[in-house]
C-alpha positions as a LaTeX table, in Angstrom:
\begin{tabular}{lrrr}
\hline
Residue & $x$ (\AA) & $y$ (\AA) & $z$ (\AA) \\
\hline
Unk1 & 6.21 & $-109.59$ & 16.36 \\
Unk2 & 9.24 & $-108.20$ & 18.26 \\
Unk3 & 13.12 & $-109.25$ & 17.99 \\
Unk4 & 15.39 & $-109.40$ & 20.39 \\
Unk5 & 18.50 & $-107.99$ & 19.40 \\
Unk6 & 21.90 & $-108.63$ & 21.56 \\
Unk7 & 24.96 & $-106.00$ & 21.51 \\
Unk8 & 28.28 & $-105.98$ & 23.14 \\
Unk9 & 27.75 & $-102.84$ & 26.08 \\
Unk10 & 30.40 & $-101.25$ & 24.60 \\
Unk11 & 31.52 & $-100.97$ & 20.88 \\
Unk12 & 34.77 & $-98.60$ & 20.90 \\
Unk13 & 35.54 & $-98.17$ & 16.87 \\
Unk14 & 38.58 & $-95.92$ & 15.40 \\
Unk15 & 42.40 & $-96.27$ & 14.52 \\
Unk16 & 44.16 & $-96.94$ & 17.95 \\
Unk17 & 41.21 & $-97.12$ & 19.97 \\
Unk18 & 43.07 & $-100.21$ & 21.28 \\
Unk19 & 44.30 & $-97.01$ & 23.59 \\
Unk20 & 40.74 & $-97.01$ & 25.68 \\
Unk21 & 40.90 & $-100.91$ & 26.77 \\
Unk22 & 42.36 & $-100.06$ & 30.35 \\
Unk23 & 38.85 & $-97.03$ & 30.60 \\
Unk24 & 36.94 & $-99.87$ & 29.44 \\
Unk25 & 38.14 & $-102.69$ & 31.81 \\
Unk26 & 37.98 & $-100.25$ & 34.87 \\
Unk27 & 33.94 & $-100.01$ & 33.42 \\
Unk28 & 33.58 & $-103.42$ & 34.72 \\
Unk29 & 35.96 & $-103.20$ & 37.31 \\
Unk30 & 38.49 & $-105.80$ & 35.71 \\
Unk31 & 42.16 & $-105.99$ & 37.53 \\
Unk32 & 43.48 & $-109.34$ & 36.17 \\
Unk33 & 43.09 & $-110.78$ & 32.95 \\
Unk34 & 43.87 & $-113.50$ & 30.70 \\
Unk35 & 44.99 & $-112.11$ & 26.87 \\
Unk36 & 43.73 & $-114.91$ & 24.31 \\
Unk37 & 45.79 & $-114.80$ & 21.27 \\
Unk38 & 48.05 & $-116.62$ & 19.08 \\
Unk39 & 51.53 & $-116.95$ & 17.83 \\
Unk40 & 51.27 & $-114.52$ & 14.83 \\
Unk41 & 50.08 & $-111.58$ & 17.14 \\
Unk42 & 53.28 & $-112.38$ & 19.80 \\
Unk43 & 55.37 & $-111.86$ & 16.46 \\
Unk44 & 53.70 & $-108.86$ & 15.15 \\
Unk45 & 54.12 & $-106.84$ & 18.59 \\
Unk46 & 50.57 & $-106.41$ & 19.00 \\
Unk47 & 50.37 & $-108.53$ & 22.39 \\
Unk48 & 53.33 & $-106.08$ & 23.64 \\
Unk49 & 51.61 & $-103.46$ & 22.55 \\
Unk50 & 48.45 & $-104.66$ & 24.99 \\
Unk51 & 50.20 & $-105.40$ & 27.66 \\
Unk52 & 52.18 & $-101.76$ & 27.57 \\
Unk53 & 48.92 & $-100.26$ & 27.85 \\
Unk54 & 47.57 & $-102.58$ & 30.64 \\
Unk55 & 51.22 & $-102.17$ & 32.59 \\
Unk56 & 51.17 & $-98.13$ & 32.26 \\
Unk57 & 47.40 & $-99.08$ & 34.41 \\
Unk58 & 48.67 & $-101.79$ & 37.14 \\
Unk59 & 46.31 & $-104.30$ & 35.02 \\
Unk60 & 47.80 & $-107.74$ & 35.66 \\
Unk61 & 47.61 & $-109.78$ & 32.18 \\
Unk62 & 48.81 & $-113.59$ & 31.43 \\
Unk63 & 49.10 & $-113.84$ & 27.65 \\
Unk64 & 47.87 & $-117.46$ & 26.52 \\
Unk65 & 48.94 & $-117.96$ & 22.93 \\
Unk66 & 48.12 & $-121.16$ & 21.29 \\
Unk67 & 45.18 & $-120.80$ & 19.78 \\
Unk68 & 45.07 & $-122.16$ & 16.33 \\
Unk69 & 43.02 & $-121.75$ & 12.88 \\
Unk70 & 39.41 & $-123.82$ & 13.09 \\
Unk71 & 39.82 & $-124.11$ & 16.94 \\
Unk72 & 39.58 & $-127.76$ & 18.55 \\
Unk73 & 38.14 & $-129.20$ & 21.86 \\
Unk74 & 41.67 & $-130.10$ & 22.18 \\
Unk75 & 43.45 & $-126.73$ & 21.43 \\
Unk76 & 41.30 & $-124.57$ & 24.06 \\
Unk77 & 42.18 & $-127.18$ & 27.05 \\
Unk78 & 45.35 & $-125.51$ & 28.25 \\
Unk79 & 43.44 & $-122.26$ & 28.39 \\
Unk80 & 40.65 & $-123.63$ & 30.14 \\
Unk81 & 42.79 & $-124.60$ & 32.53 \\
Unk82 & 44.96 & $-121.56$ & 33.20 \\
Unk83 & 41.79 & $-120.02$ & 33.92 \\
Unk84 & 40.92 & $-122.64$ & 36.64 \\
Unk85 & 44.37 & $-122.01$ & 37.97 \\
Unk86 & 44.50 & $-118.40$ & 38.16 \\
Unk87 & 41.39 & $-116.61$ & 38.70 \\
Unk88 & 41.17 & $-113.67$ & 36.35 \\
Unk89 & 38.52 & $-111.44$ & 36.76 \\
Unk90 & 38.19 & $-110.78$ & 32.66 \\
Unk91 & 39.56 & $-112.26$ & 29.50 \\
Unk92 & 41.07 & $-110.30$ & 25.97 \\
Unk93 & 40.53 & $-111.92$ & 22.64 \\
Unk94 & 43.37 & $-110.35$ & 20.20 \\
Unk95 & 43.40 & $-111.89$ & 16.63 \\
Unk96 & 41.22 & $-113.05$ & 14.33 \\
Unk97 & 38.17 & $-114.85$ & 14.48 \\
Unk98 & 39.58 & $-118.30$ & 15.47 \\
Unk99 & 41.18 & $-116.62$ & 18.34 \\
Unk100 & 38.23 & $-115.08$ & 19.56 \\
Unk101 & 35.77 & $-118.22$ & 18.94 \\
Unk102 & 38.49 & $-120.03$ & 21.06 \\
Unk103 & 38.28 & $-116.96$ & 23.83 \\
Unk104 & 34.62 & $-116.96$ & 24.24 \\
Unk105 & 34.62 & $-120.97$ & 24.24 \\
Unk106 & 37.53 & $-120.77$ & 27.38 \\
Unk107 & 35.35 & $-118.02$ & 29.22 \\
Unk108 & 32.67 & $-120.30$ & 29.31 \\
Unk109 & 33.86 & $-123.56$ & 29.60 \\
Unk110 & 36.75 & $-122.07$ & 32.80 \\
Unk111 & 33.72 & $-120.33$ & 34.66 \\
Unk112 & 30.85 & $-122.95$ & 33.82 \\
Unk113 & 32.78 & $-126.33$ & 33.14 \\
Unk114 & 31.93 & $-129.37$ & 30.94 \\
Unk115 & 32.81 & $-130.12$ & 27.62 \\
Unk116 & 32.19 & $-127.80$ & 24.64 \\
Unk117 & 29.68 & $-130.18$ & 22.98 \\
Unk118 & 27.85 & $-129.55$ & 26.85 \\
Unk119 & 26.98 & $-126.43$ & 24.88 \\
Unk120 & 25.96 & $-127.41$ & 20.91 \\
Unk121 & 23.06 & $-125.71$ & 19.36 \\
Unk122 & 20.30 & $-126.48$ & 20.25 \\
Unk123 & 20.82 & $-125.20$ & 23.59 \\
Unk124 & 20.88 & $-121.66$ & 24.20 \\
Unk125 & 24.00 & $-120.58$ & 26.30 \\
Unk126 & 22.77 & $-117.41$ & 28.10 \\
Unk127 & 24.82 & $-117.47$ & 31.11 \\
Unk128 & 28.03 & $-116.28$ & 32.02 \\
Unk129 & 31.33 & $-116.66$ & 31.73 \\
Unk130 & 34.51 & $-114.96$ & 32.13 \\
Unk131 & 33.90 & $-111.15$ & 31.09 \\
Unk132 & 35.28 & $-110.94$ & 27.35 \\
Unk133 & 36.50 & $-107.63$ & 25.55 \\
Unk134 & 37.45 & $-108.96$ & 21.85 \\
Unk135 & 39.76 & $-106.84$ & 19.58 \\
Unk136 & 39.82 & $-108.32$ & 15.93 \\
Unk137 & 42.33 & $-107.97$ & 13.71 \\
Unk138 & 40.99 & $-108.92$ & 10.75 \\
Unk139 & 38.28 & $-107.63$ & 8.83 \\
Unk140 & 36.28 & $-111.18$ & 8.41 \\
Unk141 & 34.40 & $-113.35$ & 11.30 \\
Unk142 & 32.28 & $-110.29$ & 13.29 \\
Unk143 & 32.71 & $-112.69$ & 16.32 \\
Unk144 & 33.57 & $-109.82$ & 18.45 \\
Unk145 & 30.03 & $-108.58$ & 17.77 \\
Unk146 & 28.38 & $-112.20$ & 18.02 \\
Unk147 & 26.06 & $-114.97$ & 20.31 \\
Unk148 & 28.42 & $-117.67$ & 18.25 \\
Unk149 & 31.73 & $-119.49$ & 18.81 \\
Unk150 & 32.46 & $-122.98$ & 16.50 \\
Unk151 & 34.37 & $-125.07$ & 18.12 \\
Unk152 & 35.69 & $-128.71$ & 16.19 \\
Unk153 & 34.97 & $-131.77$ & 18.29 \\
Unk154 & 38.40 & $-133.57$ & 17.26 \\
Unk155 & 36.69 & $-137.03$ & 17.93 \\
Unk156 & 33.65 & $-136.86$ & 15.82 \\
Unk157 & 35.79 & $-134.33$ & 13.04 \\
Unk158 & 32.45 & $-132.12$ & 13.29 \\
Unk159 & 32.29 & $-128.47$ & 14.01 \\
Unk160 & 29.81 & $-127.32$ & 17.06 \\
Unk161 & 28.02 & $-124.38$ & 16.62 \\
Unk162 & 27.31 & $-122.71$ & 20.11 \\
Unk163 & 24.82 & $-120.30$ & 20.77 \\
Unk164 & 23.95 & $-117.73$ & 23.15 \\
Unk165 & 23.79 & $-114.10$ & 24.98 \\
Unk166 & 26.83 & $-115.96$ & 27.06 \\
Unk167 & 28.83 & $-115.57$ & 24.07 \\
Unk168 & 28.85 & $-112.14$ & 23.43 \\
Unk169 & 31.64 & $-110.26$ & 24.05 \\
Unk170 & 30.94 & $-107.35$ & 26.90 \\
Unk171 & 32.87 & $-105.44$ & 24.95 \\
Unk172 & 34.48 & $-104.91$ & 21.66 \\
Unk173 & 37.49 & $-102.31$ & 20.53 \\
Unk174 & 37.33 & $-102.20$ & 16.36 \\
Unk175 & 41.14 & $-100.55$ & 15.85 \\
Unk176 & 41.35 & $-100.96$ & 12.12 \\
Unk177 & 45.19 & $-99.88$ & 12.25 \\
Unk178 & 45.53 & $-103.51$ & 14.14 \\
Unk179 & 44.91 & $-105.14$ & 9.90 \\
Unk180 & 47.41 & $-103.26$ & 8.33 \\
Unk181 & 49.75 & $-106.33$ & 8.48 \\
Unk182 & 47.24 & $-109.29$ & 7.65 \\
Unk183 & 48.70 & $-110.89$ & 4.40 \\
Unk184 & 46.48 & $-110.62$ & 0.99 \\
Unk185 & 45.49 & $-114.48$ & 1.57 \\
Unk186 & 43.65 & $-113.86$ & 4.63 \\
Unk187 & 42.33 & $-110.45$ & 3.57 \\
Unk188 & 40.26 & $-112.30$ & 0.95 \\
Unk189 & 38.84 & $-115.11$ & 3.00 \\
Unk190 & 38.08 & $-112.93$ & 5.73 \\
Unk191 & 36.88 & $-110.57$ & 3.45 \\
Unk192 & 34.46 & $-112.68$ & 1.53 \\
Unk193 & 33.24 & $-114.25$ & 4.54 \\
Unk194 & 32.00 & $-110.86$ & 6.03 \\
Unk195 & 30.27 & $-110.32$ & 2.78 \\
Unk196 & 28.94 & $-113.94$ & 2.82 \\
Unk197 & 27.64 & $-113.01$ & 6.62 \\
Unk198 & 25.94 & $-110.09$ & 5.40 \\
Unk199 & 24.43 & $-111.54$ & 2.39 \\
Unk200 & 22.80 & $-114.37$ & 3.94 \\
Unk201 & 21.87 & $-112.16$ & 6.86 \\
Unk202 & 19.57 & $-110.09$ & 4.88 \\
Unk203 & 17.92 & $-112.85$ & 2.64 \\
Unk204 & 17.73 & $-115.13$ & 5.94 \\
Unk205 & 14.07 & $-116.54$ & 6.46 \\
Unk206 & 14.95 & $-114.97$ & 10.63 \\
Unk207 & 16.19 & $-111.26$ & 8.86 \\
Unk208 & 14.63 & $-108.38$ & 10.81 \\
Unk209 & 14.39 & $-104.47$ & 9.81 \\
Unk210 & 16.79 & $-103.97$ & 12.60 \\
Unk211 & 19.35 & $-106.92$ & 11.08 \\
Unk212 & 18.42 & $-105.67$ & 7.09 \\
Unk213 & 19.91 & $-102.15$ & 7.72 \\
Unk214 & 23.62 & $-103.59$ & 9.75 \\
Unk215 & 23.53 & $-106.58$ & 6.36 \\
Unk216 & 22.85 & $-103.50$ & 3.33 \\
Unk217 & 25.54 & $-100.51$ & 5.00 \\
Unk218 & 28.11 & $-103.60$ & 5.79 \\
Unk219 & 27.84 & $-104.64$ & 2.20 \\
Unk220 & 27.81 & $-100.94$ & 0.99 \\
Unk221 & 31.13 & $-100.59$ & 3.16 \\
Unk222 & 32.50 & $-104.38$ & 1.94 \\
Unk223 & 31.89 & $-104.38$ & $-2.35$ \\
Unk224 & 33.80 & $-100.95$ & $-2.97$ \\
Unk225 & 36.50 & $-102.31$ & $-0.43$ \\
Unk226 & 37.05 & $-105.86$ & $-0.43$ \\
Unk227 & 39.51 & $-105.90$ & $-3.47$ \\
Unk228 & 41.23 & $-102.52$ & $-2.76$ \\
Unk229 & 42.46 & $-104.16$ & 0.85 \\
Unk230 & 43.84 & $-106.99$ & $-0.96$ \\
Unk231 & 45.67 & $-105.33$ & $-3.66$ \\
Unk232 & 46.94 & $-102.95$ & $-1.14$ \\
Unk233 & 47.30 & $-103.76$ & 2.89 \\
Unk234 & 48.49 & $-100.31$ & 3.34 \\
Unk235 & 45.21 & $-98.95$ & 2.10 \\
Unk236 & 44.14 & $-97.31$ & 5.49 \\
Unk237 & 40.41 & $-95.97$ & 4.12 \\
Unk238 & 39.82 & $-99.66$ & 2.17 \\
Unk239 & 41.29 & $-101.21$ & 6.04 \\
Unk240 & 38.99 & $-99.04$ & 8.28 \\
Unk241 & 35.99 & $-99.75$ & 5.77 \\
Unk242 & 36.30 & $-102.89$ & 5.77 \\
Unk243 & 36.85 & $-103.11$ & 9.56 \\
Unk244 & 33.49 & $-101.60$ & 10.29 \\
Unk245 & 31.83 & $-103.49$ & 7.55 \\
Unk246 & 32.59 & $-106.88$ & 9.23 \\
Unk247 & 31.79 & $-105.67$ & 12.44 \\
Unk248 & 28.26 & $-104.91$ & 10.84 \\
Unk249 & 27.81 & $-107.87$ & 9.15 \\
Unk250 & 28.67 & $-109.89$ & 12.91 \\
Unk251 & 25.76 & $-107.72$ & 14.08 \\
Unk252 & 23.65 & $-108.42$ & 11.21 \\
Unk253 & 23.69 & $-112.10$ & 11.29 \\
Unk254 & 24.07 & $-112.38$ & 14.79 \\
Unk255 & 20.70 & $-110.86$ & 14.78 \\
Unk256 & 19.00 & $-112.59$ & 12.13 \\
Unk257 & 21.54 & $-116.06$ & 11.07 \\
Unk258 & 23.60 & $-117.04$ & 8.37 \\
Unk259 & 22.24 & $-119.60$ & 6.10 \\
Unk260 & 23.09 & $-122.43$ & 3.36 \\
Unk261 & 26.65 & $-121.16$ & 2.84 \\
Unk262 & 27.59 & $-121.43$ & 5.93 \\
Unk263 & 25.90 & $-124.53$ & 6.65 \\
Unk264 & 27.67 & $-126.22$ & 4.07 \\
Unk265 & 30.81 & $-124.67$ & 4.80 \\
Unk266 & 31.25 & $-125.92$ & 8.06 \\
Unk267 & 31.76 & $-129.83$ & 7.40 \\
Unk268 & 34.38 & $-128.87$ & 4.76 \\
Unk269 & 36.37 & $-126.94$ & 7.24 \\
Unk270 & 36.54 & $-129.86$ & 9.98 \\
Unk271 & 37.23 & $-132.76$ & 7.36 \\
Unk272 & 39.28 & $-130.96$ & 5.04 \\
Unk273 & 41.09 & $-128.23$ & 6.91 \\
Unk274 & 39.80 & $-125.73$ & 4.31 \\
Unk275 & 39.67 & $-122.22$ & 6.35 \\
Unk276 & 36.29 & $-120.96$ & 7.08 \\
Unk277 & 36.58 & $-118.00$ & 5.01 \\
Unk278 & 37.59 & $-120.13$ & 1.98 \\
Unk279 & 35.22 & $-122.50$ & 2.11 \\
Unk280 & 32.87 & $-119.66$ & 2.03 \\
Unk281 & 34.03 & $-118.41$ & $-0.97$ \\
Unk282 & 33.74 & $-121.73$ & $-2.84$ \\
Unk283 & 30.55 & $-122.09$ & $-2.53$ \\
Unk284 & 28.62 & $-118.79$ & $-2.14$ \\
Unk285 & 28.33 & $-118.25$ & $-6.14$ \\
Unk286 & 26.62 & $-121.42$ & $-6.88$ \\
Unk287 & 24.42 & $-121.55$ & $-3.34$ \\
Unk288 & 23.61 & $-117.72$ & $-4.40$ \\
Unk289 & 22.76 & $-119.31$ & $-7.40$ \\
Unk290 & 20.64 & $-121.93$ & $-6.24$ \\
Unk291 & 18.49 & $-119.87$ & $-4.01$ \\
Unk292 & 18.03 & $-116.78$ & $-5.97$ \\
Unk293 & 14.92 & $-118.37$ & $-7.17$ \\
Unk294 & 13.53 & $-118.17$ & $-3.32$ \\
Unk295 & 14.19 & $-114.90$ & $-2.68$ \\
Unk296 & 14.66 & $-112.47$ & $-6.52$ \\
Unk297 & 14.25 & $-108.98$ & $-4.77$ \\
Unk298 & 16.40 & $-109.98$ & $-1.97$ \\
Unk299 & 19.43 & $-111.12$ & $-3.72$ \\
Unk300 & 18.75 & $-108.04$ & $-6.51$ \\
Unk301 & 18.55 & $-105.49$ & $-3.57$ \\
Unk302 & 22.83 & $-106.93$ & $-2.49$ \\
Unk303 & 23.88 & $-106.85$ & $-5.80$ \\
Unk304 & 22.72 & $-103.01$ & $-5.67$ \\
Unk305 & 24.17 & $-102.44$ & $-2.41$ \\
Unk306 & 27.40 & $-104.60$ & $-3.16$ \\
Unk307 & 27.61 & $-101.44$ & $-5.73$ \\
Unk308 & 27.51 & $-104.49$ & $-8.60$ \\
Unk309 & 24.03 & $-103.59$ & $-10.46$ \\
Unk310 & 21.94 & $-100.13$ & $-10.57$ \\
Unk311 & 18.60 & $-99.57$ & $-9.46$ \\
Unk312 & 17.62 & $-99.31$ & $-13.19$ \\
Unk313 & 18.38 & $-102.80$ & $-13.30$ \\
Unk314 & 15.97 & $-105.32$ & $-13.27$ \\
Unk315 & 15.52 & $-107.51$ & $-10.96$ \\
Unk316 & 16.78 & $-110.25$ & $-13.41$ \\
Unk317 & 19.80 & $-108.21$ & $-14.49$ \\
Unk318 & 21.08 & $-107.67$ & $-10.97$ \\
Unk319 & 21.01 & $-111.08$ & $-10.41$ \\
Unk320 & 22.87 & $-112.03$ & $-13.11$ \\
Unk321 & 25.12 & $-109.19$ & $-12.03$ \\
Unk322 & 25.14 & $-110.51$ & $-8.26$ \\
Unk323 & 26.23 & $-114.34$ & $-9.73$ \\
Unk324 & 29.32 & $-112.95$ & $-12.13$ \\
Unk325 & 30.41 & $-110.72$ & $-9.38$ \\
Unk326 & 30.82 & $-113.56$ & $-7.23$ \\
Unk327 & 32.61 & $-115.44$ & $-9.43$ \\
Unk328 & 34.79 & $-112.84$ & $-11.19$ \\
Unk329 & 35.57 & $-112.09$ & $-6.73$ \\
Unk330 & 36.67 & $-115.38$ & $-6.75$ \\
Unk331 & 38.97 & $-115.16$ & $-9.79$ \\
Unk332 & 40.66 & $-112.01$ & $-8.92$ \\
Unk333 & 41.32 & $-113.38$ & $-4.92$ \\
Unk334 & 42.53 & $-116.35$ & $-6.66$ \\
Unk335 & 40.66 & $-118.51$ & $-4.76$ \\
Unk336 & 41.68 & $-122.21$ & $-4.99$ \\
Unk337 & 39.10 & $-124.88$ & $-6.03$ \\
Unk338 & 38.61 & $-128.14$ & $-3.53$ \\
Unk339 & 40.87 & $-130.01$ & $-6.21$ \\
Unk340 & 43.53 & $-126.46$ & $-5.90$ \\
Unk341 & 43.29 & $-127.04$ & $-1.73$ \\
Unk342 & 44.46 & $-130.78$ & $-2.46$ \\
Unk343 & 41.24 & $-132.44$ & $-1.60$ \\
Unk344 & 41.01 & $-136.04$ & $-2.83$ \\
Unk345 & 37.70 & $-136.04$ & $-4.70$ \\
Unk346 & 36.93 & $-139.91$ & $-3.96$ \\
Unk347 & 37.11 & $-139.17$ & $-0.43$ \\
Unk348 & 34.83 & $-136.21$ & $-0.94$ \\
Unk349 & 32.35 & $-137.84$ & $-2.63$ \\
Unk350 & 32.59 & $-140.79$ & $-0.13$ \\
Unk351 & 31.96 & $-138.43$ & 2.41 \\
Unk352 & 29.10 & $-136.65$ & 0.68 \\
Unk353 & 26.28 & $-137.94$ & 3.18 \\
Unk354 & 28.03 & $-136.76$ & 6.43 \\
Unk355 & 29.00 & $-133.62$ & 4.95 \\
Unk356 & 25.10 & $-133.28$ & 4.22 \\
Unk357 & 24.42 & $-134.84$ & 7.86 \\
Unk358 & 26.39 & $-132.61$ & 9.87 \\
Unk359 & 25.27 & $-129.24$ & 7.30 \\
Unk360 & 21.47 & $-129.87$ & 8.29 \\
Unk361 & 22.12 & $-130.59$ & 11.72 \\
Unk362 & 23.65 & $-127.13$ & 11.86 \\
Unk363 & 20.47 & $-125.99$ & 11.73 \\
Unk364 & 21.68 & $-122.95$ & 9.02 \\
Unk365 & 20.48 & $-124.51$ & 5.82 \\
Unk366 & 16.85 & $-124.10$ & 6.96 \\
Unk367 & 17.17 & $-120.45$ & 7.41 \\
Unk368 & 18.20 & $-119.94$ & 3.61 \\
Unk369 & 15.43 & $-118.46$ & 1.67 \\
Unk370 & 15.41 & $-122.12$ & $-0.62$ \\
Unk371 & 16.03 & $-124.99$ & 1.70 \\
Unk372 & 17.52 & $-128.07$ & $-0.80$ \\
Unk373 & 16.55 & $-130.97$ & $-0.53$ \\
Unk374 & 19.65 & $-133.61$ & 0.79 \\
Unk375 & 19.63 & $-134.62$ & $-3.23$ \\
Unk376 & 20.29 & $-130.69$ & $-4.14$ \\
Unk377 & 22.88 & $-130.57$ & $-1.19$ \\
Unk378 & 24.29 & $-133.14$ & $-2.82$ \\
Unk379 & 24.46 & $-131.21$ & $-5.93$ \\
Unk380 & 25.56 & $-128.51$ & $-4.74$ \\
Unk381 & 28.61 & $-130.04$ & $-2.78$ \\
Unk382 & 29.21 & $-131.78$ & $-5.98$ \\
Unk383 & 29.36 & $-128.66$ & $-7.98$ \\
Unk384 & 32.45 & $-127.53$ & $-6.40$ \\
Unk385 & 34.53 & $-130.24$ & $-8.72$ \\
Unk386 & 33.05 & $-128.45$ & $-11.97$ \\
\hline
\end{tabular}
């Protein structure tokens, strides 16, 4: 059995390799683009910084920036249509993951039209849109490394998963120096979510030997790191680790898939406004939990790489290890409960079947090495009040 395993052409990875975007634009012979972005990079100086670079190289750029957290059908519209207006040749994603889920969702819906649910998993998006070179600045989503974008439908309150080669960035620059500024907050949720990617990448029922060895050196790079970066932003080695071990885990799981965590997270994020990252993080102790039993050596062989348990260990010790780290994480990034957030719990638990629903019809839960039944989803969503 083969896999096929998708890449951005060009991975440029270093503090201020933001410096090569104009080499790697004139690559694919890109004169006019569209910068993708959002309010918080305007502020920060980093879309100046761009668009100094792009000037000093005659590269025309329109900076479109209002993009917001958990993008909507609604919030990429204006950028859909300043691409119909203005023919660029290429497209920038700077920001976070949101930013860039919202870039690859404009480059295909401005080049191929129709609606973003047009383009829900099931169906595979392989073709083209608007050329995209994706800069992250936070060490979290890998969606500049990814076939994904998730996209809210604001009508329905349910969050698409799209899926395809046509959503992979062409390129991707990886300037760790570009996270020094992201607030502890954020550092944890995007944190744990790039450990969350590579976890369930490598005990995924669709992991691969190519996908195992991106999931184990991300989460070699991530469980030293995650908690030095968000005691200290200015930590430039914990930064540029963790940078790289996001990227890594994007690669991993966009090669092999994310599973129950992820599944379940979704629904939370587009009924609750719980950030992806967080919702992550609230439930990936008690779904590790849960599907341990599926998958021992699996789960044993992250806590080892997560630098949590020893190969002495058994396999039973590391996996107790593995389920204490995860919550102790969770403790020391003082991550909120549901209740914390300011979820009502009636409307929760009223909403229990949907949120089960729209989790299985992601199609994620049944690539988790224990697929629950909707009873033990159930449980499991309910185990978030405890």
């Amino acid at each position: 059995m083969s896999n096929r395993i998708l890449l951005p052409r060009i991975i440029e990875i270093g503090k201020n390799a933001c410096q090569k975007l104009p080499s790697i634009l004139s690559t694919f012979n890109i004169k006019k683009v569209l910068i993708v972005t959002d309010d918080t990079m305007v502020k920060l100086g980093y879309v100046q910084l761009l668009q100094d670079i792009l000037n000093l190289n005659k590269i025309e750029s329109t900076v479109y920036a209002d993009t917001i957290p958990e993008p909507t059908d609604g919030s990429i519209t204006a950028g859909i249509n300043l691409v119909h207006q203005r023919h660029f040749d290429g497209m920038i994603a700077l920001g976070g993951g949101s930013v860039i889920d919202s870039a690859k969702a404009i480059s295909i819906l401005g080049k191929l039209g129709g609606s973003i649910r047009d383009y829900k998993f099931p169906r595979q998006v392989d073709e083209q849109g608007l050329p995209l070179i994706a800069i992250p600045t936070t060490a979290g989503t890998g969606s500049e490394v990814t076939k994904f974008t998730i996209i809210t439908d604001e009508e329905k309150n349910e969050k698409l998963l799209c899926v395809g080669a046509g959503f992979m960035p062409i390129a991707t620059i990886v300037d760790y120096s570009l996270s020094l500024s992201v607030p502890p907050r954020t550092t944890a949720d995007t944190g744990i979510d790039a450990m969350t990617h590579a976890i369930e990448a490598y005990v995924s029922q669709k992991q691969n030997i190519y996908s195992d060895q991106q999931a184990l050196a991300a989460m070699r790079l991530i469980g030293p790191n995650l908690k030095r970066a968000f005691h200290n932003g200015q930590d430039q080695e914990a930064r540029e680790k963790m940078m790289l071990g996001a990227t890594l885990a994007g690669i991993a799981f966009s090669n092999a898939s994310v599973a129950l965590v992820h599944g379940m997270s979704r629904p939370i994020g587009a009924f609750f406004h719980v950030p992806h990252g967080l919702s992550n993080a609230m439930l990936l102790p008690n779904v590790t939990a849960f599907s341990i039993p599926a998958s021992p050596n699996r789960y044993a062989d992250c806590a080892i790489a997560l630098g949590v348990a020893s190969h002495t260990d058994t396999i039973a010790l590391a996996n107790q290890k593995l389920i204490q780290f995860l919550k102790d994480l969770n403790q020391e990034l003082n991550v909120p409960t549901l209740a914390e957030f300011g979820v009502q719990q009636e409307k929760f638990n009223n909403l229990l079947d949907t949120l089960c629903e729209q989790a299985f019809a992601s199609g994620s839960p049944n690539n988790n090495p224990r697929i629950p039944t909707v009873d033990e989803m159930r449980s499991i969503y309910r185990s978030l009040w405890l």
